[in-house]
N, C-alpha and C positions, 0 to 999 in steps of 0.2 A: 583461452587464447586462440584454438582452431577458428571455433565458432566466429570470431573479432574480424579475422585474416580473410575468413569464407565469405563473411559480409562486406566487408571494402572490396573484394577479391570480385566478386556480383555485381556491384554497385557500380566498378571503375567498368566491366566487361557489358552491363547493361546499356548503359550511357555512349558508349563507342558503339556498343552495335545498333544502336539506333540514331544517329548525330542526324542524318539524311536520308530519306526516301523520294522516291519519284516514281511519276507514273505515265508512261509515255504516251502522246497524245497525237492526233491527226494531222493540227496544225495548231499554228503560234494566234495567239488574240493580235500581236502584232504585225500590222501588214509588210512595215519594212523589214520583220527580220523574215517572214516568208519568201521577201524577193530576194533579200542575201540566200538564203536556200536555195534560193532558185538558180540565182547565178554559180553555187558553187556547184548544183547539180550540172548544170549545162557548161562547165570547165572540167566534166570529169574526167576527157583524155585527156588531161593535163599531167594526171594519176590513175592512168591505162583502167579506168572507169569500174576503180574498186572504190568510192570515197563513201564515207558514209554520214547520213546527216540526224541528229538524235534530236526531235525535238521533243522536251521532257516537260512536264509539269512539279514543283514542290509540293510535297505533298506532306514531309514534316520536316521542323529543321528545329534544330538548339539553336538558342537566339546568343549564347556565346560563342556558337562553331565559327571558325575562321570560315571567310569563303571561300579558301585555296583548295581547305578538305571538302566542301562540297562539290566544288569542279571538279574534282579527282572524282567522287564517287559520282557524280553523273555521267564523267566518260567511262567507268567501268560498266552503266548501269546502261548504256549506249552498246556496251559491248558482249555484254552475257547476259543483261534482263533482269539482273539480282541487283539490289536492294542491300551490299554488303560496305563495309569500310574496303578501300582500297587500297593495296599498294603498289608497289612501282610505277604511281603514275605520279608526276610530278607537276604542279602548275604554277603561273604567276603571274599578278597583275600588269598589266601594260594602259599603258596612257596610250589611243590613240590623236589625241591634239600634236604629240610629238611625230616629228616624220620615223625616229627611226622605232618608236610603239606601233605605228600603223603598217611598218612594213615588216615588222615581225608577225604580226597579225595575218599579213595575208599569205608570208612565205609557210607562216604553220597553218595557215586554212587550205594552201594549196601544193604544199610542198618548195623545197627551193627552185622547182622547175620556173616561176615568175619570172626568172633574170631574160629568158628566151621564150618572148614570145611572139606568135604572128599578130599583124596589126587590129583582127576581128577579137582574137584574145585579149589582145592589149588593153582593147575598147571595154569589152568585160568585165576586166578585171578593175578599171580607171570608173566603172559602174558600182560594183562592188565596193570600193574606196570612198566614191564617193556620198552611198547610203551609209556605208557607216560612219561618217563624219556628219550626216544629219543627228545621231544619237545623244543625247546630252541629260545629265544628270543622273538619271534612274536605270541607267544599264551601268553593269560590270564586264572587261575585257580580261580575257585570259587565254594565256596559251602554254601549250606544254607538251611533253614527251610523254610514252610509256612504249611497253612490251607489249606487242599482240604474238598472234602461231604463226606470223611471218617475218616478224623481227621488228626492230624500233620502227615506232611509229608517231606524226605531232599530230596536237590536234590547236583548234582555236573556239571559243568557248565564249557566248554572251548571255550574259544574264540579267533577265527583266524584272529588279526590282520591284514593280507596279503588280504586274501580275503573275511573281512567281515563277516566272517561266523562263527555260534554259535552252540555247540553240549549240550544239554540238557538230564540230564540225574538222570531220575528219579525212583525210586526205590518203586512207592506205595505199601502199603497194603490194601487189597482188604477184608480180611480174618478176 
């Protein structure tokens, strides 16, 4: 009966510790989400210019894994370099067609600092919105919480269906 327990026991721990990997890469095959980088790089006092942007390549995935667990594990894999299941990071899909999906999207890309902005900001940020409303079909939108060694933190998360690839985007506070 050990023997029986030892084998599920592997089997269930194998399968979890492998569900997603990722290997971090230079840039995105996709030009628009490089510009969304770009803009969120150039909003970084928006978030006293600690934000950080992961963009990741799949590199394995179980084709039952929900998406949610792999957006979890690429913002971990954003944040320590490991290649591990994650926890305390929670995520969830957002529709940005709807206004109030697209403005969760950008308060977790940017923080809730969005409500107060100056008008060069504004313009940025109405930049930002409006590339990712070109997006259709073969991207996924997510956004979520976790714990970093400064305290809660969101982030906002697109994933490139076509080629595999995931933009992480995260808005710390440093400060």
């Amino acid at each position: 009966m050990k023997p029986f327990l030892l084998l599920i026991l592997t089997l269930v721990l194998w399968q979890n510790a492998y569900a997603a990997s990722f290997v971090g890469v230079n840039g995105l095959a996709e030009e628009r989400l490089m510009r969304v980088a770009e803009i969120h790089k150039g909003l970084d006092h928006l978030y006293n210019e600690c934000g950080s942007r992961g963009f990741l390549q799949i590199a394995a995935r179980r084709l039952n894994e929900k998406w949610e667990n792999t957006v979890r594990q690429a913002v971990y894999f954003t944040n320590t370099g490991v290649n591990a299941p994650a926890s305390g990071v929670r995520a969830k899909l957002v529709d940005l067609k709807t206004v109030p999906g697209m403005e969760s999207f950008v308060e977790n890309a940017f923080s809730a600092n969005v409500r107060e902005l100056s008008r060069e900001d504004a313009r940025r940020v109405g930049s930002f919105k409006a590339i990712l409303g070109t997006f259709r079909g073969d991207f996924m939108f997510f956004v979520g919480e976790h714990e970093n060694s400064l305290g809660p933190a969101s982030y906002a998360v697109v994933v490139d269906l076509v080629n595999a690839e995931v933009l992480v985007l995260q808005p710390n506070r440093c400060h």
